[in-house]
C-alpha positions in Angstrom: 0.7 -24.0 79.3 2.8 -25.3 76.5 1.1 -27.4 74.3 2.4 -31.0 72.2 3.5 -31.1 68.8 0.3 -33.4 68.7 -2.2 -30.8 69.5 -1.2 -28.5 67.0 -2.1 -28.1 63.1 0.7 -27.0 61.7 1.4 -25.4 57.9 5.0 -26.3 57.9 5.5 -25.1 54.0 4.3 -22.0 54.3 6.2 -21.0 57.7 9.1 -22.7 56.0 9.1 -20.2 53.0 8.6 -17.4 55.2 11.7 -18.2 57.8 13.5 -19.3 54.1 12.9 -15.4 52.9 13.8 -14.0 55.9 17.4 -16.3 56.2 19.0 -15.2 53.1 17.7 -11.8 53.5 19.2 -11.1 56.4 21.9 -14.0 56.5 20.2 -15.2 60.2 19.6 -18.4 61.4 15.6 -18.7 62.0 13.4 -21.3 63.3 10.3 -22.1 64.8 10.4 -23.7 67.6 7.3 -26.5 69.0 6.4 -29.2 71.1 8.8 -28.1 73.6 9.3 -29.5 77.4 12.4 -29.7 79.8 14.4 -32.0 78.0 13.5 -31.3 74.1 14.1 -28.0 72.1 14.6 -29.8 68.7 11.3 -29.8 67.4 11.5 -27.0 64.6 11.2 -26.1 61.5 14.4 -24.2 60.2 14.8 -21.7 57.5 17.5 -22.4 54.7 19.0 -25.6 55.3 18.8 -24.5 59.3 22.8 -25.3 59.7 24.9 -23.2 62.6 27.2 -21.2 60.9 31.3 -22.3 61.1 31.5 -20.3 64.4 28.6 -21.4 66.5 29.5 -25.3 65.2 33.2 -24.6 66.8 31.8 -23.4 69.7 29.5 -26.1 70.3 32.4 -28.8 70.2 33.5 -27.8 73.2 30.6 -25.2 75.1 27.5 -27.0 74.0 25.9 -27.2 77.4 25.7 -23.4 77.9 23.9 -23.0 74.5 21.3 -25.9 75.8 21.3 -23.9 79.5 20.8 -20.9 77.8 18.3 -21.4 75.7 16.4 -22.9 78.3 16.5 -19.8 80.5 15.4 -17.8 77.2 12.5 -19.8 76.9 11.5 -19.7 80.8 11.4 -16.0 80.7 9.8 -15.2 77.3 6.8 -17.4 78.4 6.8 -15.5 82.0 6.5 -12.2 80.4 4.9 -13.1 77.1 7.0 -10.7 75.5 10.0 -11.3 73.2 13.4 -11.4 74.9 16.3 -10.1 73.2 19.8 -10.7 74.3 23.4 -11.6 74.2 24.1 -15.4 74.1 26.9 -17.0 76.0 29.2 -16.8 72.8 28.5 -13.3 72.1 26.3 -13.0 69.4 22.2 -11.9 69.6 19.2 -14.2 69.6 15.8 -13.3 69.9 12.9 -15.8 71.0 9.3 -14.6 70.6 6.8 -16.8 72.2 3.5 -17.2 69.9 0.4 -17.6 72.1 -3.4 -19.2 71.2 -5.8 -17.8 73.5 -3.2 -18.8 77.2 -1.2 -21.9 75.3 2.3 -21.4 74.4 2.4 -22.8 71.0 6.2 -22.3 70.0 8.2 -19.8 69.9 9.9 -17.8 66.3 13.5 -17.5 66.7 16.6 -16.1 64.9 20.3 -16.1 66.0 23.7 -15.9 65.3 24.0 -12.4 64.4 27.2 -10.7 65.5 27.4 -7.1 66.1 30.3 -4.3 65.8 32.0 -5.2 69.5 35.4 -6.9 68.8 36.0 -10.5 69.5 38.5 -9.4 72.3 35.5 -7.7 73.9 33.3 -11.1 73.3 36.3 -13.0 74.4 36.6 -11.6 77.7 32.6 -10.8 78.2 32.0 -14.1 77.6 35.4 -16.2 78.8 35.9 -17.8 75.9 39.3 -18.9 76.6 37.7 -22.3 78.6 38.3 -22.9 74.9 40.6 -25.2 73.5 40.9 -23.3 69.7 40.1 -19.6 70.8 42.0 -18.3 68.0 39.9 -19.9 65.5 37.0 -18.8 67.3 38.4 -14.9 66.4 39.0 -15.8 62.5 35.2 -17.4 62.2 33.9 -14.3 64.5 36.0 -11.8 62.2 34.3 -13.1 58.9 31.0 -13.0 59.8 28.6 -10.0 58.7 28.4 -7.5 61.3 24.3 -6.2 61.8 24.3 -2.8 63.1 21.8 -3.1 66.7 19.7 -0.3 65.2 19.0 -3.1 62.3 18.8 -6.2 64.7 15.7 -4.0 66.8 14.4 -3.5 62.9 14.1 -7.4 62.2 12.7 -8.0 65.9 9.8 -6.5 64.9 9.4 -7.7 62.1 9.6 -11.0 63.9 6.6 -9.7 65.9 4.5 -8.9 62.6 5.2 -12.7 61.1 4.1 -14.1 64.8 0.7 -12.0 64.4 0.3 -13.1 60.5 1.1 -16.9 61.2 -1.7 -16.8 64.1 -4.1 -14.6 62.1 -3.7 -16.3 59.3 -4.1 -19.7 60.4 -0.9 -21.0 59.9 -1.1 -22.4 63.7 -3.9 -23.8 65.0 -4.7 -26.5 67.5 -6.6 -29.6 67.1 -10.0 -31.0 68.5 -7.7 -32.4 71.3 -8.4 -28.6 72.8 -12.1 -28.6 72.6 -12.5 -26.7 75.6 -10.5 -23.8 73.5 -13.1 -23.9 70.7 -15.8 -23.6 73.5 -14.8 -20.7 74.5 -14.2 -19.6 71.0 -17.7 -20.6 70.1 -18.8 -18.3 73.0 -16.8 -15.5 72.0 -17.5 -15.5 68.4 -21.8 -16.0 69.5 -22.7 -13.5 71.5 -25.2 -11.9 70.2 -27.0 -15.2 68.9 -29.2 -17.6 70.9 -26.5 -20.3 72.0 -26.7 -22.7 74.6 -25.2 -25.8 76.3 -26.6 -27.9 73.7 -25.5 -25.6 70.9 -21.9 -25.9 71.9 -22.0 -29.7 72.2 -23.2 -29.6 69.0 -20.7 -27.7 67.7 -17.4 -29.6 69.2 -19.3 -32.8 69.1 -19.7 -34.0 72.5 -22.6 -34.1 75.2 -23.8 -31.2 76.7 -22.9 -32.6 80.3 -19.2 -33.0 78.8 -19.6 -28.9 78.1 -20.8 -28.4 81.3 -18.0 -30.2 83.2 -15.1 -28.5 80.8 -16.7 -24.8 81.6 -16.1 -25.6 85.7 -12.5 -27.1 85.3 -11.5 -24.9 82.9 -13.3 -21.6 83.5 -14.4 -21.6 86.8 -18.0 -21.2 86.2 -20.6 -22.8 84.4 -21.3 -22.6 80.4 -24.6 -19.7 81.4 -22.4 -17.8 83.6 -19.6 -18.1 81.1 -22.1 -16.2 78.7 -23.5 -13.6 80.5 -20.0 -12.2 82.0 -18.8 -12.4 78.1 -21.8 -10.2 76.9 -21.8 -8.1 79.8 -17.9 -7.6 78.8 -18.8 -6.7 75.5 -22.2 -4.0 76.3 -19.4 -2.3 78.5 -17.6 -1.6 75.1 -20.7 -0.7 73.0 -22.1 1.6 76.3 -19.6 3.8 75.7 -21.3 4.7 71.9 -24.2 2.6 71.7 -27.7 3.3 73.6 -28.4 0.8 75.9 -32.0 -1.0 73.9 -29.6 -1.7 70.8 -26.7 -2.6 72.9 -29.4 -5.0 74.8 -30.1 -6.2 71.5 -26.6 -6.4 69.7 -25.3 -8.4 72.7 -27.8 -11.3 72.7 -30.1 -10.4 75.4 -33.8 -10.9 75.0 -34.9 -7.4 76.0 -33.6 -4.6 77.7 -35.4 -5.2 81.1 -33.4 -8.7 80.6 -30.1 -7.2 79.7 -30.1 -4.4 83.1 -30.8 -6.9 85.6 -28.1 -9.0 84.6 -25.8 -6.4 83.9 -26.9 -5.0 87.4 -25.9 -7.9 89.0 -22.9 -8.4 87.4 -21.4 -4.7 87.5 -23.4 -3.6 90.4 -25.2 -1.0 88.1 -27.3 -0.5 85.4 -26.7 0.4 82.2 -27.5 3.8 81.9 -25.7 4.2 85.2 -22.7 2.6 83.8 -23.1 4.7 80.6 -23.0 8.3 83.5 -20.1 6.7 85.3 -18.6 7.0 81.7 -19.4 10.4 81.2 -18.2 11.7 84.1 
């Protein structure tokens, strides 16, 4: 699900002095890249000034609807296989979109382009039939000036592309707003397990009525709030069962006592701890 510009908290200067740092390193064009649907892609925030370079400009006089078509298709597949995509736009030079996920919401994508490699512009030219147009020849003086990036250092600043998208998540640089509360419920879950929590806890803690919790656990999740819980901590004692014994994983995992915590886990798994813990062994 791709989520609004409006349900997102932003920090646009400090992205912006990240994708500035990593345009004049590398003499790229990066962006980030929100608020997208079918019709919009313009919602970014640019590094440098954000400008096409001479080349890319000529070619979108003429060509601009396969830039828009493919970018479009770019953007379909990096959110099917939540993965970056790499790849050879329709004018011959690389682009890379990585798609920047909270929890399942698509929340942008990190982007950087127009970075020829060492294949001739007679190769591009034919590759990519650039002779639809009108001022080819200018085309292969701008493609001739620009700085050639060796592939081995385009798969280099890819991942490095990878490593900002984990930073600006982890670091809060992207977050979304209380127009997602039943996000933060399931982050109030997750980050409670081994506490006493309840339906009234997590009203309390996004503001609303517990019967508001309750109905945003069935749409959402499928189950109610309870159920919700116990699959979580019976998710996390599988984890600790593998090192832990299972009265202190009972314990660490928010059950009230260890008869509690194997009939539960019973039901769940369809056996008990300890002979989930053999099944491990063996």
């Amino acid at each position: 699900m791709q989520l609004s510009a409006e349900e997102l908290n932003i920090t646009k200067n400090d992205i912006k002095s990240i994708l500035d740092l990593l345009s004049s390193l590398f003499d790229i064009r990066t962006a980030f890249l929100h608020g997208l649907d079918t019709e919009l892609y313009d919602l970014t925030i640019t590094g440098r000034d954000g400008c096409y370079n001479s080349y890319c400009k000529l070619i979108q006089q003429e060509l601009k609807y396969k830039c828009v078509n493919c970018d479009r298709e770019k953007f379909q597949e990096a959110a099917t296989k939540k993965e970056s995509v790499l790849y050879r736009c329709h004018n011959g030079l690389y682009e890379m979109y990585l798609p920047l996920y909270l929890e399942n919401y698509l929340v942008g994508y990190l982007h950087f382009g127009q970075v020829r490699s060492d294949d001739s512009f007679d190769e591009i030219r034919a590759e990519c039939k650039l002779d639809e147009h009108s001022e080819v020849e200018e085309l292969g003086r701008l493609y001739g000036e620009m700085q050639v990036i060796p592939k081995e250092k385009l798969t280099l600043i890819a991942s490095l592309f990878k490593q900002l998208a984990d930073q600006m998540l982890s670091n809060k640089m992207i977050t979304l707003r209380k127009a997602r509360p039943e996000f933060y419920l399931k982050k109030y879950v997750q980050d409670h397990l081994s506490e006493s929590i309840s339906v009234h806890t997590a009203a309390n803690f996004i503001n609303r009525s517990p019967s508001y919790v309750t109905h945003q656990f069935r749409q959402f999740y499928g189950s109610s709030f309870n159920q919700f819980l116990l699959n979580e901590r019976v998710e996390w004692a599988k984890k600790l069962l593998e090192t832990t014994s299972v009265l202190e994983t009972a314990g660490t995992c928010g059950f009230k006592n260890r008869y509690h915590f194997s009939k539960v886990f019973k039901k769940i798994t369809g056996a008990s701890p300890g002979e989930y813990r053999d099944q491990l062994r063996c």
